[in-house]
C-alpha positions in Angstrom: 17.0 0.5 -7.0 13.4 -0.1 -8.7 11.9 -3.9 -8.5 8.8 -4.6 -10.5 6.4 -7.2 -10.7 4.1 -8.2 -12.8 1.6 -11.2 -12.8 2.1 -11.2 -17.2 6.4 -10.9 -17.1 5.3 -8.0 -18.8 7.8 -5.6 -16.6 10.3 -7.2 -14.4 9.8 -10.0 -12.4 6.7 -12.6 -13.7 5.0 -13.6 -10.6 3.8 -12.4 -7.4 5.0 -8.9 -5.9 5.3 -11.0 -2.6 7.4 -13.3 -3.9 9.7 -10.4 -3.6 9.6 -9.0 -0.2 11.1 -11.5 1.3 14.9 -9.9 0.1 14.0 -6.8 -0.8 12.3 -5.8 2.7 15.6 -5.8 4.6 17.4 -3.6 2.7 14.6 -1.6 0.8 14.2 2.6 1.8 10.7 2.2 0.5 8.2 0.1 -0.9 5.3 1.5 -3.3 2.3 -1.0 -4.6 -0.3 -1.1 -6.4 -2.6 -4.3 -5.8 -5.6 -5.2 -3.6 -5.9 -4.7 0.3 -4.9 -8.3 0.3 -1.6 -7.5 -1.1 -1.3 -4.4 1.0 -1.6 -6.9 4.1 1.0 -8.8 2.7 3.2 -6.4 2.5 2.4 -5.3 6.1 2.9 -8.3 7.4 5.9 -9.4 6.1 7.7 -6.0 6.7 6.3 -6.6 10.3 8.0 -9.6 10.3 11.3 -8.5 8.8 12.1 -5.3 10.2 10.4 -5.7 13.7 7.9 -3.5 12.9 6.9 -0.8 9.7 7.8 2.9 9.9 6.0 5.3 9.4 6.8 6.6 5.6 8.5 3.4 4.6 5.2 1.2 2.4 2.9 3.2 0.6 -0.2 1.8 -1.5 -2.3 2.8 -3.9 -6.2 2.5 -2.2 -8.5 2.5 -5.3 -11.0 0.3 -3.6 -13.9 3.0 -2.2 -15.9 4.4 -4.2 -15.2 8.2 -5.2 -18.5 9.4 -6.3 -18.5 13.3 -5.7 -14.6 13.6 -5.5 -14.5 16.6 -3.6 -14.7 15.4 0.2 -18.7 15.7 0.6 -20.5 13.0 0.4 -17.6 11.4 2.6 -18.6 8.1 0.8 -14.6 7.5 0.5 -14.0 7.9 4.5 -10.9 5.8 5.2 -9.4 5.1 8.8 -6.1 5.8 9.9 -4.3 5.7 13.0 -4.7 9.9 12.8 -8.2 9.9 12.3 -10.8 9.6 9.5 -9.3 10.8 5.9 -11.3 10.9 2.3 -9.6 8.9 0.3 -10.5 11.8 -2.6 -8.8 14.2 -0.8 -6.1 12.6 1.1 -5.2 9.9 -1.0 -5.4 7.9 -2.6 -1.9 7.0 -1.6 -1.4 6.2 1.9 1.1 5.1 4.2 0.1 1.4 4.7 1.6 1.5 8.5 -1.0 3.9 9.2 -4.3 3.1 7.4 -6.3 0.1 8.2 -6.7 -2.4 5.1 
């Protein structure tokens, strides 16, 4: 089942993506976002909270928030850390498993 949200109504639900989570966690395969690191910590959090813990491969997020100036991996100005090491978010990303990068 696909859920969206949308702060303008424009597409599904008018509001919050968080206002979600709270039903859709328990039962949801996966969860992909799009938002800010706040929202990724949201998400986090609340699947934390709901499923005792986040799988790996169950919340992905789109991280747009380092800069990409060369886009080939090296300048490494888009270094990201995750709990396998440093990735370049050019060249790894930029979707990443949120139970494994720090936001």
């Amino acid at each position: 089942e696909f859920q969206a949200a949308t702060l303008d109504g424009s597409l599904g639900h008018s509001g919050q993506l968080t206002d979600l989570l709270p039903d859709l966690l328990p039962w949801a395969d996966r969860v992909c976002a799009i938002g800010s690191p706040h929202l990724y910590r949201a998400i986090r959090a609340q699947a934390e909270a709901v499923r005792f813990g986040i799988p790996t491969g169950f919340a992905y997020g789109l991280l747009t928030d380092l800069p990409l100036p060369c886009g080939v991996g090296a300048c490494c100005s888009c270094t990201r850390y995750t709990n396998t090491g440093a990735k370049l978010t050019c060249l790894d990303g930029p979707v990443f498993d949120l139970a494994e990068v720090e936001v």
